[in-house]
Steps between C-alpha positions, in 0.01 A plus 500: 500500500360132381524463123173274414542199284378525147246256390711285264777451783208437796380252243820335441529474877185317544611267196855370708473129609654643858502157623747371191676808532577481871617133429794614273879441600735760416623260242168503347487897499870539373334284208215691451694814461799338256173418294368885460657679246374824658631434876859745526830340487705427832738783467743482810836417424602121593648459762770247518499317833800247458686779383466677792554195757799459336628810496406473879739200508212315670383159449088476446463428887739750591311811286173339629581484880696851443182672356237346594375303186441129517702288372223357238392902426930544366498206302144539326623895418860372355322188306223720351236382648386768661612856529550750742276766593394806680740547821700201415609685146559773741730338782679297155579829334648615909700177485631566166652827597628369862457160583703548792356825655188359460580151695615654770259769486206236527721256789490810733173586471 
């Protein structure tokens, strides 16, 4: 069953500059919601990447060619930059518990 809009939100809809928001980076939306005091705080556990390519005993090329990151993804996750998400917080935590296993797992399929 549809759930109708209220009046205050359709009105709020009709008041978005679409066109400015469309033209936001994620950089620009990451801002946006560091500025709101009422937007939730990123709970999930960090994650630490070089940690885990070196437990690996992998250089950055070697843990990128091994698992299918790129090179430039591996580096931006261990500098900060950026930060893992989604699946690739998923196949991280997979390493983490068998970096081997996994390898070889993912050169035979």
């Amino acid at each position: 069953m549809a759930k109708r809009l209220s009046k205050a939100a359709r009105e709020a809809l009709g008041a978005t500059d679409w066109e400015r928001f469309d033209a936001m980076s994620d950089r620009d939306i990451a801002r946006q919601i560091a500025a709101n005091p009422d937007a939730a705080p990123d709970m999930a556990p960090e994650i630490d990447v070089r940690a885990i390519r070196r437990a690996a005993g992998m250089t950055q090329a070697q843990f990128a060619a091994a698992y299918g990151f790129s090179i430039r993804t591996v580096q931006e996750w261990e500098r900060g930059a950026k930060k893992p998400s989604g699946p690739a917080r998923t196949l991280l935590r997979a390493i983490r518990a068998d970096p081997e296993g996994l390898r070889k797992a993912l050169a035979a399929a």
